[in-house]
C-alpha positions as CSV (number, residue, x, y, z in Angstrom):
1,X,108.5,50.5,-42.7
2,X,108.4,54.1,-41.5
3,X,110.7,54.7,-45.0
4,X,108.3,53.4,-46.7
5,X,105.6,55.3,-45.7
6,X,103.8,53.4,-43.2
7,X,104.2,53.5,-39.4
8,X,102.4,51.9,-36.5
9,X,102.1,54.1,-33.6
10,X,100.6,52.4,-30.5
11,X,98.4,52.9,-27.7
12,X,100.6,54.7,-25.3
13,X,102.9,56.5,-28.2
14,X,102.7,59.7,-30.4
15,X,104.0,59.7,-33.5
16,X,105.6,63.3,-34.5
17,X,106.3,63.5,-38.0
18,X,109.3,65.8,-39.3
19,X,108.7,66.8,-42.9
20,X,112.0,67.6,-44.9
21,X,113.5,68.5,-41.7
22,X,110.2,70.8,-40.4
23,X,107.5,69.1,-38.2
24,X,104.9,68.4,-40.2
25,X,102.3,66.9,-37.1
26,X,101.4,64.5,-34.8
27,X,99.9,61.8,-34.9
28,X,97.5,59.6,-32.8
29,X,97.8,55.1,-32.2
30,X,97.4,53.5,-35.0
31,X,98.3,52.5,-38.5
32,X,99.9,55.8,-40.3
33,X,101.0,56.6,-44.3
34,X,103.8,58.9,-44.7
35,X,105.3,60.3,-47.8
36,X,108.1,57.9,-48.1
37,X,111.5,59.3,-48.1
38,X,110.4,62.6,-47.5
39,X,108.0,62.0,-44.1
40,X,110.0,61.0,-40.9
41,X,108.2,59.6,-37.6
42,X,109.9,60.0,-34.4
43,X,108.0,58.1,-31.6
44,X,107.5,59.5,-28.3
45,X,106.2,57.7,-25.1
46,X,103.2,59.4,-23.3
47,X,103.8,57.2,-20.0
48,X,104.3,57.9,-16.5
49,X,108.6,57.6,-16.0
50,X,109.9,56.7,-12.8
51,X,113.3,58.3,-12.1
52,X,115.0,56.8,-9.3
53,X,117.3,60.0,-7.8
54,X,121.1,58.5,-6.4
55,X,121.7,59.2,-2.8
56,X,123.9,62.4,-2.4
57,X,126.0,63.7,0.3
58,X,124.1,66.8,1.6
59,X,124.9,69.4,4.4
60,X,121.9,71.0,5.8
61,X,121.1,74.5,6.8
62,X,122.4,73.3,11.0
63,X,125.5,72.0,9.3
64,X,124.9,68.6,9.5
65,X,126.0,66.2,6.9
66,X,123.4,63.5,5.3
67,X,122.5,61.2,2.6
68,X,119.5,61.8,1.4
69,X,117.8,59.6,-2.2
70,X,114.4,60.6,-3.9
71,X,112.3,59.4,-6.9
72,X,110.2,61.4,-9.2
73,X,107.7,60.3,-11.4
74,X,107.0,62.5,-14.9
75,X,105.1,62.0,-18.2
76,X,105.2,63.6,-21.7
77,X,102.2,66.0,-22.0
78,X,103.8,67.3,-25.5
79,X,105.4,65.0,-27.7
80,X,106.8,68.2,-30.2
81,X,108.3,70.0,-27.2
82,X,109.9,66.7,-25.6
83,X,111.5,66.0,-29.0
84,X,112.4,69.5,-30.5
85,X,113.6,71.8,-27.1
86,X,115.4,69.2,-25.3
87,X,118.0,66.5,-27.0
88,X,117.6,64.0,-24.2
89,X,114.7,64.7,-21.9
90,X,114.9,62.4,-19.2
91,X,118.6,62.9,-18.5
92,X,118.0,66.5,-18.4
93,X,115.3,66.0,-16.1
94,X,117.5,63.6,-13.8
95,X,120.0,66.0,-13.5
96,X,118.2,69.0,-13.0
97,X,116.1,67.0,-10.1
98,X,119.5,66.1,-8.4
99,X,120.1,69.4,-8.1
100,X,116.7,70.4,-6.8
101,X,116.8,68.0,-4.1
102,X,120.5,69.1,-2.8
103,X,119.6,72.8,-3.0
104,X,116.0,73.2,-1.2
105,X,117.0,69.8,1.4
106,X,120.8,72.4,2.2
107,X,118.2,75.4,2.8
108,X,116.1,73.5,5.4
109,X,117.3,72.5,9.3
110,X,117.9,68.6,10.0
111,X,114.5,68.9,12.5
112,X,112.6,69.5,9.3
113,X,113.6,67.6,6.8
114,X,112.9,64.4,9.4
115,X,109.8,65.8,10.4
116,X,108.3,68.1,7.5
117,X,109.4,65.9,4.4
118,X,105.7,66.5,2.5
119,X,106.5,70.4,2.4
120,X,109.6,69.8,0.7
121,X,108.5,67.2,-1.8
122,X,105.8,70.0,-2.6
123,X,108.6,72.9,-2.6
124,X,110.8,70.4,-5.2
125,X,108.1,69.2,-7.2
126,X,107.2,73.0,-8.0
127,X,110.2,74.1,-9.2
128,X,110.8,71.4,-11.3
129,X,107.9,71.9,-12.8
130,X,108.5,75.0,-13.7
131,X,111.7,74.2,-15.5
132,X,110.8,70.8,-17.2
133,X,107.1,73.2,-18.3
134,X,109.0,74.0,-21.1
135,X,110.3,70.6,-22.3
136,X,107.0,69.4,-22.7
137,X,107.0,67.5,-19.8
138,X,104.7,67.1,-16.3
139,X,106.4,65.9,-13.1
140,X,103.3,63.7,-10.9
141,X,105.4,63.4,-7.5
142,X,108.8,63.7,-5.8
143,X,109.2,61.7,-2.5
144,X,112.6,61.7,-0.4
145,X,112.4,57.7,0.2
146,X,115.6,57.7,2.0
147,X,117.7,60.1,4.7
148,X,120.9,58.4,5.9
149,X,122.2,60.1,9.3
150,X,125.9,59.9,10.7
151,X,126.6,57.5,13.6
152,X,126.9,59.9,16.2
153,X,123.9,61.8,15.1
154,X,121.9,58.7,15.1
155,X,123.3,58.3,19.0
156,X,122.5,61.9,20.3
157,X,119.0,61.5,19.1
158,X,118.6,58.1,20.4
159,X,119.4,59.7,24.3
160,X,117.0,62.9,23.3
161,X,114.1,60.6,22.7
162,X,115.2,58.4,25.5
163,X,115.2,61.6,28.1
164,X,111.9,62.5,26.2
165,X,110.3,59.4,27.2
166,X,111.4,59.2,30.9
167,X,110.4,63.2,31.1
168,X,106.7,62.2,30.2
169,X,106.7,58.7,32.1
170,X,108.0,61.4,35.5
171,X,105.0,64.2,35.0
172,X,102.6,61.3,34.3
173,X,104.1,59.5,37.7
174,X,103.8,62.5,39.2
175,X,99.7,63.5,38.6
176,X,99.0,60.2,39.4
177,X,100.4,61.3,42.6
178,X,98.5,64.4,42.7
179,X,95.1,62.7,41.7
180,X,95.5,59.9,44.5
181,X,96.5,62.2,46.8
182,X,93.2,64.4,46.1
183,X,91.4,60.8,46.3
184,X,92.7,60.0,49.9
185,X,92.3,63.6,51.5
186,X,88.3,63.5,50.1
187,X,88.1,59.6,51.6
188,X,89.9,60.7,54.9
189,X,86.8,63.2,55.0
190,X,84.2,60.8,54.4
191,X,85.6,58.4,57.0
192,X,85.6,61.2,59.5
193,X,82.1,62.0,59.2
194,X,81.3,57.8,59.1
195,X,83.1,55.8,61.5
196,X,82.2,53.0,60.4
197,X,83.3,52.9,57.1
198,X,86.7,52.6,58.3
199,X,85.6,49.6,60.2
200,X,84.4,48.4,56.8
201,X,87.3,49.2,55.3
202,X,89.2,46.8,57.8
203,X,87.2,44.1,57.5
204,X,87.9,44.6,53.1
205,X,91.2,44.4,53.9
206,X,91.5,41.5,55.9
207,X,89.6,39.5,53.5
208,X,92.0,40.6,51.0
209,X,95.0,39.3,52.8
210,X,93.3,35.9,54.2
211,X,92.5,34.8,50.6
212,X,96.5,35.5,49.5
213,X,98.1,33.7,53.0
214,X,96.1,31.6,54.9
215,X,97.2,32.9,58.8
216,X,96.3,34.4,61.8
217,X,95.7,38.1,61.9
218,X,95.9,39.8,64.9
219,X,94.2,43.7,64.2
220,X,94.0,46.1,67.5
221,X,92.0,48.6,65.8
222,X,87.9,46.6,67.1
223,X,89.8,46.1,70.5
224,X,90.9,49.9,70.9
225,X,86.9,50.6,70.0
226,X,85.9,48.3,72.7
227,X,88.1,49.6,75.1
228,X,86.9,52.7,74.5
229,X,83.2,52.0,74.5
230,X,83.8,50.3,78.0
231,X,85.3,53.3,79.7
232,X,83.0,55.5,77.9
233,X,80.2,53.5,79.4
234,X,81.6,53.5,82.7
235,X,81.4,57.4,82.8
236,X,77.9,57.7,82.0
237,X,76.7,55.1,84.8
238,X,79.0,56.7,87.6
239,X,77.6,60.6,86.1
240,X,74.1,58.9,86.5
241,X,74.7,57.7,90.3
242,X,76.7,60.8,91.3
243,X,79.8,59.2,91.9
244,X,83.3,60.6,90.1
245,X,84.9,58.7,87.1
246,X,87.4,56.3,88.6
247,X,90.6,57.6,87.0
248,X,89.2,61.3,88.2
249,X,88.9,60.5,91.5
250,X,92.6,58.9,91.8
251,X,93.7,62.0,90.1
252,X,91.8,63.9,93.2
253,X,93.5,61.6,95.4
254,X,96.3,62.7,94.7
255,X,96.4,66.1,94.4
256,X,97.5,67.9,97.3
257,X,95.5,70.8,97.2
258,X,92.6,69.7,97.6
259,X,91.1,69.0,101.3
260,X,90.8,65.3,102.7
261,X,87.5,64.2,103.7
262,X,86.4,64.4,107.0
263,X,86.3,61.0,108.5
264,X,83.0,60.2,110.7
């Protein structure tokens, strides 16, 4: 029909109409008349394009070899420039965003194109979009979607993150150290200044183990106290009635320089 002189341009088309050879304009969705067999209508599609990259073989800056695919997205933002600058638009943008990704992914280091992969989609999407500005056409996004290591590449990282992870798990070990250390030298104060607490403490633990095993416990540390109460109480009665502590006066017994007493 578009000999004829009528043409139906849709929604997400432009129609650009060559005149004799010479574009004559564009024009917008719709039904269109033409000057038949002198008017011709090339239709151009404003959509988004998405442009799967291939994966390619890529040494980086480190000298490490890797595979490395992308996809781009890009629309038409002038259907005149998309038709009369370039023969075959999205092949030229294809190739020319092959070669983007090989050259700025060689520049970078292996660390940062695993780690920092949004500044280089940002560093290849501008400099394709300065090339394809002239072709009429807008790139929207460039992603690196896949990064293919060696074998022995994936191994040596494998044992880095490995000796990362039992590096942290030994400084975390070892403040938990510190901290209960801290926590034991200010509860060894506090018992010090309160007996009894560790009394307490005792009788905590011994309900603790009497609920896991039911069995006889036999714990010195009461017995020791009333040992020592007894002997302490012994002292102050025999201070009291003038007489020497037992064990003192055996000790004066028998040391030899002291004098005997005189027998009536």
């Amino acid at each position: 029909m578009a000999n004829l002189g009528v043409a139906i341009v849709r929604q997400y088309e432009r129609g650009v109409v060559f005149r004799l050879g010479k574009v004559r304009n564009v024009r917008e969705p719709g039904l269109r008349f033409m000057i038949p067999l002198v008017d011709r209508m090339r239709k151009v599609s404003m959509r988004t394009v998405t442009m799967p990259i291939q994966s390619q073989q890529i040494i980086t800056r480190d000298n490490v070899s890797i595979g490395v695919a992308a996809v781009a997205y890009f629309r038409r933002v002038d259907p005149v420039k998309s038709i009369v600058e370039i023969e075959n638009v999205q092949v030229a943008v294809g190739q020319i965003a092959q070669t983007t990704v090989r050259n700025v992914v060689g520049r970078s280091l292996l660390d940062q194109v695993l780690t920092d992969t949004e500044s280089l989609n940002e560093s290849i999407k501008d400099i394709l979009e300065r090339i394809t500005r002239q072709w009429g056409v807008y790139v929207l996004l460039v992603e690196l979607k896949d990064i293919e290591l060696p074998t022995p590449m994936q191994r040596a990282m494998a044992r880095q993150a490995e000796a990362e992870r039992e590096k942290r798990a030994k400084i975390i070990a070892a403040e938990g150290e510190a901290l209960s250390a801290d926590r034991l030298a200010e509860a060894a104060d506090v018992i010090a200044d309160h007996p009894v607490a560790l009394q307490l403490r005792n009788l905590q633990i011994l309900g603790e183990i009497a609920v896991e095993k039911n069995s006889t416990i036999v714990f010195p540390a009461q017995f020791l106290d009333s040992v020592r109460a007894v002997s302490q109480f012994i002292e102050r009665e025999a201070r009291k009635a003038g007489i020497d502590h037992p064990l003192e006066r055996g000790h004066d017994a028998e040391s030899p320089s002291r004098p005997a007493a005189a027998v009536r």
